[in-house]
N, C-alpha and C positions, 0 to 999 in steps of 0.2 A: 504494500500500500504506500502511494508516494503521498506527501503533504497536501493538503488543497492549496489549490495556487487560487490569482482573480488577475489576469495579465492586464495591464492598463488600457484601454480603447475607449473612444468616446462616447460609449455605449456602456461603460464599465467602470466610471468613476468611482464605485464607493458608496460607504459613508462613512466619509469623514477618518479613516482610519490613516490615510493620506490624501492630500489636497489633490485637488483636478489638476492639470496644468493649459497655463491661461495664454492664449494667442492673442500677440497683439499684431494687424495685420498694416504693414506700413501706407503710408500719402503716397501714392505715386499719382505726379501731376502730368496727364498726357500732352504734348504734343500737339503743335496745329496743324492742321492739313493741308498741302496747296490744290488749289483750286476748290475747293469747299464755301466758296464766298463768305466767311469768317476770318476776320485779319487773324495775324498770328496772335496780339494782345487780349483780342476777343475770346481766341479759345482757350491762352492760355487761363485767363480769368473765369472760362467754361469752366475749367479742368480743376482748377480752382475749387470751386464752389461744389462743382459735384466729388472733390475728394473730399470737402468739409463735410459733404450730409454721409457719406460712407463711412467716413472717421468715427463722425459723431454716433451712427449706429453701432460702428465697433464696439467702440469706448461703451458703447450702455451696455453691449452684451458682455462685456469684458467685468466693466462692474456689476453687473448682475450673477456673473459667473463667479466672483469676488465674493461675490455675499452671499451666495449660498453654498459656496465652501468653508466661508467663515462661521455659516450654522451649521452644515456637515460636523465641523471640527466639536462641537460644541454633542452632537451623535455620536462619534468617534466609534463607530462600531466595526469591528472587522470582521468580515464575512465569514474569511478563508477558519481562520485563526476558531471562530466559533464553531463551524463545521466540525474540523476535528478532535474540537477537547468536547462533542457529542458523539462522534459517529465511531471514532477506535471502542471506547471503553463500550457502545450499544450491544457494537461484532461481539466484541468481545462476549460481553455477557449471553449473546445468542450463540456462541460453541463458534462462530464462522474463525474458522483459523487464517491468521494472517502473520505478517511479520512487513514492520514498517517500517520504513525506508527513511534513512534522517541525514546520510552522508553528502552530501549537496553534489559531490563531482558524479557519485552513482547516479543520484536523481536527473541532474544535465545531463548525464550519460542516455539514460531510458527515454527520455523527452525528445532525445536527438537520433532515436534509431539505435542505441548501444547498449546492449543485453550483461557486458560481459562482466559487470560489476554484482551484480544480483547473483542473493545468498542460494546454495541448491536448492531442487526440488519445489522452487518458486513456480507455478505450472499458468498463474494469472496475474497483471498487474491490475489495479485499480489506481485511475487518474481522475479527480476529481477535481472539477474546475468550476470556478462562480466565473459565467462568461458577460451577464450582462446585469448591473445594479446600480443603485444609485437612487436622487432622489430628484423626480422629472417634474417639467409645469405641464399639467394637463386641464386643460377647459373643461372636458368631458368629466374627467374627478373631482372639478373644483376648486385645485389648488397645486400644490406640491403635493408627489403621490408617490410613493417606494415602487423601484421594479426590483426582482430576483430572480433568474435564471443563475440553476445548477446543476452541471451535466457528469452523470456519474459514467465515466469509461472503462469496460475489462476489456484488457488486454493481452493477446500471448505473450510471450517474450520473447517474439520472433520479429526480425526488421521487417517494414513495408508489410506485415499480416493485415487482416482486413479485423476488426471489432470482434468481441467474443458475444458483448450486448453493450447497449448505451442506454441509460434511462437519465432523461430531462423531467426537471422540476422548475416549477415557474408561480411567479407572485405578480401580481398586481392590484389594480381598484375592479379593474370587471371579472364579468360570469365565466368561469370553464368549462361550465356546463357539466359532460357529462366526463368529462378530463383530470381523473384520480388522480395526477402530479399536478392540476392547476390549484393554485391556491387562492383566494379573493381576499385581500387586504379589506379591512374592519375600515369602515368610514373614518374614524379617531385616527387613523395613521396619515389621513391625507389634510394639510392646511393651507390654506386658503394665502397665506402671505412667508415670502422669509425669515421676515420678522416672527410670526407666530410658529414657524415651525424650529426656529433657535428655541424661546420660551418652551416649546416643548420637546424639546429634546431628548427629554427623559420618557417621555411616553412612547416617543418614535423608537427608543431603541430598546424599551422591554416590547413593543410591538416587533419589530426586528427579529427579537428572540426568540418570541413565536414563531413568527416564522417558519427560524431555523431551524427549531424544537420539529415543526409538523414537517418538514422537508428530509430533516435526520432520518425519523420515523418512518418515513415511506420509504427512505433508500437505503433501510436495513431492511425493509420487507422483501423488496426486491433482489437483493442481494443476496441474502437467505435463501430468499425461492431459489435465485440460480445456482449457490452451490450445493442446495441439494438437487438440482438435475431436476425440478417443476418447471411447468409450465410458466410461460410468461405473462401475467397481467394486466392488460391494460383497459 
């Protein structure tokens, strides 16, 4: 079993365990045209003015992006980090035999195609990844809204092999209907402003917990089933 990882993308910011990282996208002022009937002063002063309204949208997304990292931080929940000080000792307690992997060059090793670090008789790995989280503005939820996608990988420990099974678990504010890995975020986890969701910080992240709690849960169900050789679920 390797560590859960949450590889950074802009789909994968977080909460708050580390900050987003913030683009600031520079002025560039174009160029006049010849033959455009726009003197050259004209357009540079075009070029001008329309890299002020581009700037100045930046700049708001920049600080927007600012401030709700500064309430993330304030969440400071780590996904990966929660996953497995729930899911080793679950296995565990359900008989699933494992042996976990904590060496870091073994672990780059397996991520990269290379087997030859891994203890004997290791027959599966398990790759567990939070690929996409964070804390999003959605109209449709009303506010600032948690997402949670986590995808649990077994592996042979064989290069370029194809999946042994992959089970994905997912959170948000809507219905999953009839999607036993979907989860629907509790109204109380979604608010309405930055500001209110810094202030509640502490409720975003025992809601967080949950979660994780219900997402651990299913992915030892699953897990189970398959090493006892059951069908699969869904």
């Amino acid at each position: 079993m390797l560590p859960a990882w949450a590889p950074v993308t802009d789909s994968n910011l977080g909460f708050g365990s580390s900050g987003p990282s913030v683009v600031v996208v520079p002025i560039v002022v174009p160029s006049g045209s010849q033959g455009s009937g726009i003197s050259t002063g004209g357009a540079v002063a075009a070029g001008v003015i329309t890299s002020a309204v581009i700037y100045g949208m930046q700049e708001s997304k920049r600080k927007g992006r600012e401030a709700l990292a500064e309430a993330l931080s304030h969440i400071h929940f780590d996904a990966a980090a929660e996953v497995d000080s729930r899911l080793i000792p679950a296995l565990e307690q359900r008989q699933v035999r494992l042996v976990r992997i904590t060496d870091p060059n073994i672990i780059w090793g397996v991520r990269n195609g290379r087997f030859d670090g891994l203890p004997e008789g290791v027959d599966a790995i398990l790759d567990v990844r939070i690929t996409e989280s964070g804390y999003y503005s959605s109209t449709r939820a009303g506010g600032y809204s948690p997402m949670l996608l986590i995808t649990a990988n077994l592996l042979p420990p064989v290069a370029k092999a194809e999946s042994l099974d992959e089970f994905s678990y997912y959170a948000d504010f809507r219905d999953g209907g009839k999607d036993r890995r979907w989860i629907t975020t509790p109204t109380s986890m979604t608010f309405a402003t930055v500001e209110l969701l810094k202030a509640g910080a502490g409720d975003a992240r025992a809601g967080l917990s949950t979660v994780v709690d219900q997402m651990v849960a299913l992915m030892v169900e699953d897990l189970q089933r398959h090493a006892r050789g059951e069908l699969r679920v869904d």
